[in-house]
C-alpha positions in Angstrom: 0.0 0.0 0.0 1.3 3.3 -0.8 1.3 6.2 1.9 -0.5 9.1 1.0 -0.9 12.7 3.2 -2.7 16.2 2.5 -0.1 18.4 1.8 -0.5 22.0 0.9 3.2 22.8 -0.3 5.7 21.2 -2.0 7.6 21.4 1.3 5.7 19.6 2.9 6.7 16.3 1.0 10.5 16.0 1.3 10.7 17.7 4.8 14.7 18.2 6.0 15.7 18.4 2.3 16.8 21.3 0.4 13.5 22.1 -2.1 13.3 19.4 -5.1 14.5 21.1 -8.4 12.1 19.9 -10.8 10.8 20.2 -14.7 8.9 23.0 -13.5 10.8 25.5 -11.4 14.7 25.0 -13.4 15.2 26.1 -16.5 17.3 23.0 -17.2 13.6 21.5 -18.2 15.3 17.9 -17.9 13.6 15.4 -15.8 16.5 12.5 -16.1 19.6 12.6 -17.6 19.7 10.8 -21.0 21.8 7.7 -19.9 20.2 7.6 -16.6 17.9 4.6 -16.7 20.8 2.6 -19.2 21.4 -0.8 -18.1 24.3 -1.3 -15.6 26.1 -3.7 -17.3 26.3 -1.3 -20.5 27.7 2.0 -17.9 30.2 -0.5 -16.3 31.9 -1.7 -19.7 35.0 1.0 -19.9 34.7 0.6 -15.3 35.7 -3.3 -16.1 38.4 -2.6 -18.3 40.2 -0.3 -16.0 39.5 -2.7 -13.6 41.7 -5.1 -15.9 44.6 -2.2 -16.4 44.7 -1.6 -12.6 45.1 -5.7 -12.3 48.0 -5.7 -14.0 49.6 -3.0 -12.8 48.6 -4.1 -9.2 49.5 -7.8 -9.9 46.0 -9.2 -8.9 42.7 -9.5 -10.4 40.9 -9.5 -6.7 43.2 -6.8 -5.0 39.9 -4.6 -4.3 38.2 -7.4 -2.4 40.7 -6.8 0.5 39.5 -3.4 0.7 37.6 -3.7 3.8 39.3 -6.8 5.2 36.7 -7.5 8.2 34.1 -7.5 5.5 33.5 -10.5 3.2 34.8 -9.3 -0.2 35.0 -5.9 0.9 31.4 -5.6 0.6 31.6 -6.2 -3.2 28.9 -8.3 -3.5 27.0 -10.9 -0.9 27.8 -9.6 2.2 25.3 -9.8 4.9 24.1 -6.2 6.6 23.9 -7.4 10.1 27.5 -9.1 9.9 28.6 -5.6 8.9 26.6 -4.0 11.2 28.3 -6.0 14.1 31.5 -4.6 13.4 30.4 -1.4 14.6 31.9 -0.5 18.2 29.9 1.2 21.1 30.5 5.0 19.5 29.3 3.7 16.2 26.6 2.0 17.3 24.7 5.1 18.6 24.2 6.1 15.4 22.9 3.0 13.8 19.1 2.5 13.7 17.9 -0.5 16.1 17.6 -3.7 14.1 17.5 -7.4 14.7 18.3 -10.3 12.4 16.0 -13.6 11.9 16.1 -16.2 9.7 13.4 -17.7 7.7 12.4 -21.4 8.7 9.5 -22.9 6.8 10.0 -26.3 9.1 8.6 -24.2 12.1 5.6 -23.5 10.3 4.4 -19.3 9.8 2.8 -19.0 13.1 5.8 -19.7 15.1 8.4 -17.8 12.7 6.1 -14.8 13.1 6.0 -15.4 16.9 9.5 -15.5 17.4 9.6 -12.3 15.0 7.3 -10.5 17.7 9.1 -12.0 20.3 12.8 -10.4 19.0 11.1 -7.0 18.4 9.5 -7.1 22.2 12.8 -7.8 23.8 14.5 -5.1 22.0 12.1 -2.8 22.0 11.1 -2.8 18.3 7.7 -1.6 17.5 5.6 -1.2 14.8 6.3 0.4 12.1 9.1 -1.0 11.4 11.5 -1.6 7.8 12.0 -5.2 6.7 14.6 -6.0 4.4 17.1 -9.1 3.7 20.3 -9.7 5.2 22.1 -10.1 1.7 20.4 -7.7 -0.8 21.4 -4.7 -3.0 19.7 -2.0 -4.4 16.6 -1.6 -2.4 15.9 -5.6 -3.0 13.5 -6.8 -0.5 13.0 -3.9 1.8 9.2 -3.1 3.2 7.4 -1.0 5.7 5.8 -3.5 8.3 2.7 -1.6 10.1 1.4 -4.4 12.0 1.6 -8.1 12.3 0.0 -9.1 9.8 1.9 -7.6 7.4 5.0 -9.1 9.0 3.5 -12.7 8.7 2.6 -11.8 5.0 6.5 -10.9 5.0 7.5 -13.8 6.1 5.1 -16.1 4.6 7.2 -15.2 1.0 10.4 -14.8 2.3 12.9 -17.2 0.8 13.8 -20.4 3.4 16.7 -20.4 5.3 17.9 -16.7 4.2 18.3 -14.0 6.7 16.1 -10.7 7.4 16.3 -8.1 9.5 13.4 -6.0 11.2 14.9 -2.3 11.6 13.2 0.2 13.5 11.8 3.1 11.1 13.6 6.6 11.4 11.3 9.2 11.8 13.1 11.6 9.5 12.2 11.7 6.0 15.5 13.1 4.4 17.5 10.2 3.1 21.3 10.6 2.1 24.1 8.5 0.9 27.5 9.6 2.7 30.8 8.0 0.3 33.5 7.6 2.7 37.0 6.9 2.0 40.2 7.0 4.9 43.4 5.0 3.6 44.9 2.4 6.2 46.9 4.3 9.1 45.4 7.6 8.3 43.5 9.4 10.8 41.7 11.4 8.8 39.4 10.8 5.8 37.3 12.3 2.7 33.7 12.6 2.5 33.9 11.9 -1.3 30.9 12.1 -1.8 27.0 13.0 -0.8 23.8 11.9 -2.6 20.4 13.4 -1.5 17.6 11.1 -1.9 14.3 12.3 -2.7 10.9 10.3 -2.5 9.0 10.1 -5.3 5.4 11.1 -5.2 2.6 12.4 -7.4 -0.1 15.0 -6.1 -4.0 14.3 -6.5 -6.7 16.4 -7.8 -9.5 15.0 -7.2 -10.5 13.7 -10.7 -7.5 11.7 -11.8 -7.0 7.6 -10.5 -3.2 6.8 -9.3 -2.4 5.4 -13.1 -3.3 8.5 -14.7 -1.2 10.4 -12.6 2.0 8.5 -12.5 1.5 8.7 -16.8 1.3 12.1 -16.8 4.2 13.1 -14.2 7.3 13.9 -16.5 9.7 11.4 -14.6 7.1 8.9 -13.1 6.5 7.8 -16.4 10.2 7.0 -17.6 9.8 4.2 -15.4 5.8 3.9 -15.0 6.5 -0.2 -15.1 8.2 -0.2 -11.9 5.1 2.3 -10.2 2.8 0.5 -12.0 3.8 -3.0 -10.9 4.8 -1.8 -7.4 0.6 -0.3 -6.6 -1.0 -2.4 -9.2 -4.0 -3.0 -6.6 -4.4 1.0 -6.2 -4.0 1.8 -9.8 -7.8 2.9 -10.4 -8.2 4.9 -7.4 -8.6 8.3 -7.3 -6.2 10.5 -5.3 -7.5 13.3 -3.5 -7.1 16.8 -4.1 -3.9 17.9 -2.7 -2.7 14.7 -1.5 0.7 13.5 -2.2 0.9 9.7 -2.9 4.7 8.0 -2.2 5.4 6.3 -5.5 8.7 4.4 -3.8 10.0 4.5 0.0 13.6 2.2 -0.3 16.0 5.0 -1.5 17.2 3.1 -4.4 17.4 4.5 -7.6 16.5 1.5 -9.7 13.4 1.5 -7.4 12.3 5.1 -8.2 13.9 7.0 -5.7 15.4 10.6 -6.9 18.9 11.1 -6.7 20.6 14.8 -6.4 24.1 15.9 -5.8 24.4 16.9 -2.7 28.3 17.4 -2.6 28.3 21.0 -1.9 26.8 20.4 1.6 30.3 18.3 2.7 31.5 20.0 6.0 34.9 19.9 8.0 32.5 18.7 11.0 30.5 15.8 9.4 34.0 14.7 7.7 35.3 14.6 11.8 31.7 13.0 12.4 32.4 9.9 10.3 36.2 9.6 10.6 35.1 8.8 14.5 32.2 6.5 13.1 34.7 4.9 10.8 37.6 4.3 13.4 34.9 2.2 15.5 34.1 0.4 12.6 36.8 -2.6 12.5 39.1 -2.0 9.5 36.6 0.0 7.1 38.0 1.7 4.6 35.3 2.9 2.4 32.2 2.9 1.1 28.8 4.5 1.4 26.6 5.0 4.5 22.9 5.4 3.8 21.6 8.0 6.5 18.2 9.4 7.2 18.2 13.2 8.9 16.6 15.9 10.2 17.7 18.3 8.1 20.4 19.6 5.7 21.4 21.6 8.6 21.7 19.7 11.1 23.5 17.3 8.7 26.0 19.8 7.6 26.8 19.7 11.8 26.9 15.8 12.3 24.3 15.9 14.5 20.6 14.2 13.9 21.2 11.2 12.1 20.8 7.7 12.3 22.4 5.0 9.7 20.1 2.5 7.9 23.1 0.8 6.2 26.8 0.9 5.8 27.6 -0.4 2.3 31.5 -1.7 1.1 33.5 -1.8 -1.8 30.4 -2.1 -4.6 29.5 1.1 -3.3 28.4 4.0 -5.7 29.3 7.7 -5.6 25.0 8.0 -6.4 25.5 11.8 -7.0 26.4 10.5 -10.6 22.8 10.0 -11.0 21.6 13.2 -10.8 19.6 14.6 -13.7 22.7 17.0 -14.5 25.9 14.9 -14.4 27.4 14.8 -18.0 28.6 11.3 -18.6 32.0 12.6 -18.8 31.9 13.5 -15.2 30.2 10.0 -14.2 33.3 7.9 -15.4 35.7 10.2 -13.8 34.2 9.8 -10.5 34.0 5.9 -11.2 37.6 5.3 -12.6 38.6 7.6 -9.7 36.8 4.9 -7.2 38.3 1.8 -8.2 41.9 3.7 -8.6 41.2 4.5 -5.0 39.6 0.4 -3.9 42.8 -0.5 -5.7 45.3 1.6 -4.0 43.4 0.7 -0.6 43.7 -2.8 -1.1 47.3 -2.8 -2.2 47.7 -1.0 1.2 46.3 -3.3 3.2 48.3 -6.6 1.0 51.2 -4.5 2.4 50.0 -5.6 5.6 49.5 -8.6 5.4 45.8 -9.5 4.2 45.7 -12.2 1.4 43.4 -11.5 -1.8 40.5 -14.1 -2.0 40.1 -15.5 -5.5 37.8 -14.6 -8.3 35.9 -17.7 -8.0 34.8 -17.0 -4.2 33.3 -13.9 -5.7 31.8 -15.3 -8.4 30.2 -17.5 -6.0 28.8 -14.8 -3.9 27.5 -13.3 -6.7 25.3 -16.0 -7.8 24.0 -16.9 -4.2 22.9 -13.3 -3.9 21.5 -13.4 -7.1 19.3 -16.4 -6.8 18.2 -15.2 -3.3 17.2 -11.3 -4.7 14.8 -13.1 -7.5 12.7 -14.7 -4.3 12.8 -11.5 -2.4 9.3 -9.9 -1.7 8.2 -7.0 -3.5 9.9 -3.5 -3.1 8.0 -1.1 -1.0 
């Protein structure tokens, strides 16, 4: 179900964000850049073969999967969120939002896996609502709001067997951000590389038009109208209120809908000092992105009210690359200028000692997380 609420400004929607440029107020008149919705595997083509160049000039093909050490693979692909999660120390930890991990056992029967669900949140103090999502999972895969328990057991019910979940309490903020964070071994201090503001996509009612309608006429909505459409096909013929914004996505994925801006001109000295003491209490992570919900830009800009949803590793994105004004010039810079970095970080850290894990192992990850995302529930 989507979530819908009178509004009677635009800034009422994307509360704590700086105001949404759109199609209508920027005299850019673009809604999404022209290569923004290509196919990963057709942007990644030049990323792979510097990937090859860097191999043999580092000497390995797997020298980035040592990136993050304490990680599996670095947090290039098949890594499970809690695991990471659990290398957070007791600073760290205050700013991570309060989550448990389950795991899915159809022997028990639904009734008692939902139990024990209810059970976990009671004894540490979860309640409803709260943000389901899979333990191994990228780009929004998986991930629900769970209102009550009935929605948890439908959760369940269609959650692969045997895989991993976790129940996260909801962050009350509404402005979303992803935080790109890179600090080589034995340095104190880090870079904020990067900062992505994530903006939730909805569409405004009148009071004559049903949800389809709306979502066909909205310039960007309809680029990817096949992943609303799918996502509220049981609301598609209602009508939507006058003045009443209806969320389209809530996971702030891009691939799900979710809006991406650049956000890099709001980088302080103070959040940089923020997340070098977060990272420090985070056993040997060297970078990657932390996905963060806020209070405001403001408060932001001052490292203070914030909570972490995730803390992603070495497949990580600069996601400002998405936004509707990067030339693609500008998005393979920033993406040969990662993997120069993951390289140069994990060459550090062979220096100390840590042995690269073969392709194969990662090739192997890959397709267990593959198999698991096509059986994951629906993306709120």
């Amino acid at each position: 179900m989507g979530e819908a609420f009178k509004v009677k400004s635009a800034s009422d929607i994307h509360q704590g964000l700086p105001p949404l440029e759109t199609e209508n107020n920027n005299s850019n008149n673009k809604t999404t850049s022209f290569f923004e919705f290509w196919p990963s595997q057709v942007i990644y083509i030049p990323v792979v073969l510097q990937w090859l160049w860097l191999s043999l000039r580092y000497r390995s093909l797997s020298l980035p999967l040592i990136a993050n050490p304490s990680i599996h693979l670095s947090g290039m692909v098949g890594e499970s969120k809690s695991e990471v999660l659990k290398l957070a120390g007791k600073q760290a930890l205050k700013h991570i939002a309060p989550y448990i991990t389950l795991q899915n056992d159809s022997a028990q029967g639904i009734d008692a896996r939902l139990q024990s669900a209810l059970n976990g949140m009671q004894q540490s103090n979860l309640s409803f609502p709260i943000i389901a999502k899979p333990d191994i999972g990228c780009r929004g895969a998986g991930v629900q709001i769970i209102n009550d328990a009935q929605a948890l057991k439908r959760y369940i019910s269609v959650f692969p067997d045997k895989a991993k979940y976790l129940l996260q309490h909801k962050v009350q903020y509404e402005a979303e951000a992803g935080i790109f964070y890179i600090r080589e071994p034995g340095q104190k201090k880090g870079q904020i590389f990067s900062i992505t503001l994530k903006y939730m996509p909805y569409v405004i009612g009148n009071g004559s038009l049903k949800l389809a309608q709306l979502i066909e006429n909205d310039p960007r909505a309809k680029k990817i109208a096949d992943v609303y459409l799918k996502r509220h096909k049981d609301e598609l013929d209602k009508i939507i209120p006058n003045n009443m914004a209806f969320r389209l996505s809530f996971a702030g994925s891009h691939c799900k809908g979710s809006i991406f801006r650049n956000g890099n001109q709001y980088i302080t000295s103070t959040l940089c000092e923020k997340f070098d003491d977060i990272t420090h209490d985070i056993t040997e992570f060297y970078y990657g992105r932390f996905d963060v919900r806020f209070a405001s830009i403001d408060k932001l800009m001052l490292g203070e009210d914030f909570e972490i949803l995730e803390v992603n590793g070495a497949s990580s994105e600069a996601t400002h690359i998405w936004d509707r004004k990067t030339k693609l010039y500008d998005v393979y810079k920033t993406l040969f200028y990662q993997y120069k970095t993951l390289f140069n970080i994990g060459h550090l850290n062979r220096k100390q000692g840590h042995k690269t894990p073969s392709i194969l192992l990662l090739l192997k990850a890959w397709k267990k997380e593959s198999r698991l995302v096509k059986q994951y529930p629906e993306t709120d």
